[in-house]
C-alpha positions in Angstrom: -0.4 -5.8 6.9 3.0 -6.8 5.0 4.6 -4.0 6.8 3.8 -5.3 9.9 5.0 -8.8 9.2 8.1 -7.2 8.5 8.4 -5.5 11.7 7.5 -8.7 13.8 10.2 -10.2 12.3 12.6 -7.9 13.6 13.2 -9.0 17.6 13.6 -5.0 18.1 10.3 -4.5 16.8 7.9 -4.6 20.0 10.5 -6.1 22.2 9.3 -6.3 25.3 6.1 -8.6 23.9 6.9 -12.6 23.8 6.6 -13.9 20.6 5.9 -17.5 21.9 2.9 -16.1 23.8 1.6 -14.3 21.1 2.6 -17.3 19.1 0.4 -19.6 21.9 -2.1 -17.4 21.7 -2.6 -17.7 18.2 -2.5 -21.6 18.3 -5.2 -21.7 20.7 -7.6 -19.1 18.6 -7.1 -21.8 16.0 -5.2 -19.5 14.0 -2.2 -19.0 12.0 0.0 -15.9 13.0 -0.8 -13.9 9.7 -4.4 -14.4 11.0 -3.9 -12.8 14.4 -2.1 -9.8 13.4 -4.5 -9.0 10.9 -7.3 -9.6 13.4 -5.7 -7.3 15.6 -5.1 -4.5 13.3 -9.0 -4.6 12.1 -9.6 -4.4 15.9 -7.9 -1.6 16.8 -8.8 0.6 14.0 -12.3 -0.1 15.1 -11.7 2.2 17.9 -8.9 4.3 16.7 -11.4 7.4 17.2 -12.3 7.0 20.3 -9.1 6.2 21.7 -7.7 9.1 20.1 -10.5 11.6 21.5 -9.8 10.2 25.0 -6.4 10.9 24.3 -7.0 14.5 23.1 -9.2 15.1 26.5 -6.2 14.2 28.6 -4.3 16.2 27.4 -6.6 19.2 27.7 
C-alpha cells in the first residue's frame, strides 16, 4: 500500500485517471484517500484469479 501512495503521487503514474474525481469520489464514500486505495487494492485481489483465468482463456 506505501508503494502505491508513492506512485499516485507521481502525475505520470495512472495519468489518464483524474485525481479530483477519484479525490470526489473518495469525499463522498466518506473517506480519506489512504482509505480508498486500500479499499481498492483489497477489492481487486479478491478477484485477481478469476480475472487472470479469463484472461488465460482469451488468449487460448
Amino acid at each position: 500500500m506505501p508503494s502505491l501512495k508513492k506512485k499516485y503521487k507521481d502525475k505520470r503514474f495512472a495519468a489518464g485517471c483524474s485525481r479530483d474525481v477519484i479525490a470526489a469520489g473518495a469525499e463522498r464514500l466518506g473517506w480519506i484517500l489512504d482509505e480508498l486505495l486500500e479499499r481498492t487494492i483489497l477489492a481487486m485481489r479478491s478477484c485477481e484469479e478469476s480475472v487472470n483465468a479469463a484472461l488465460a482463456e482469451e488468449g487460448n
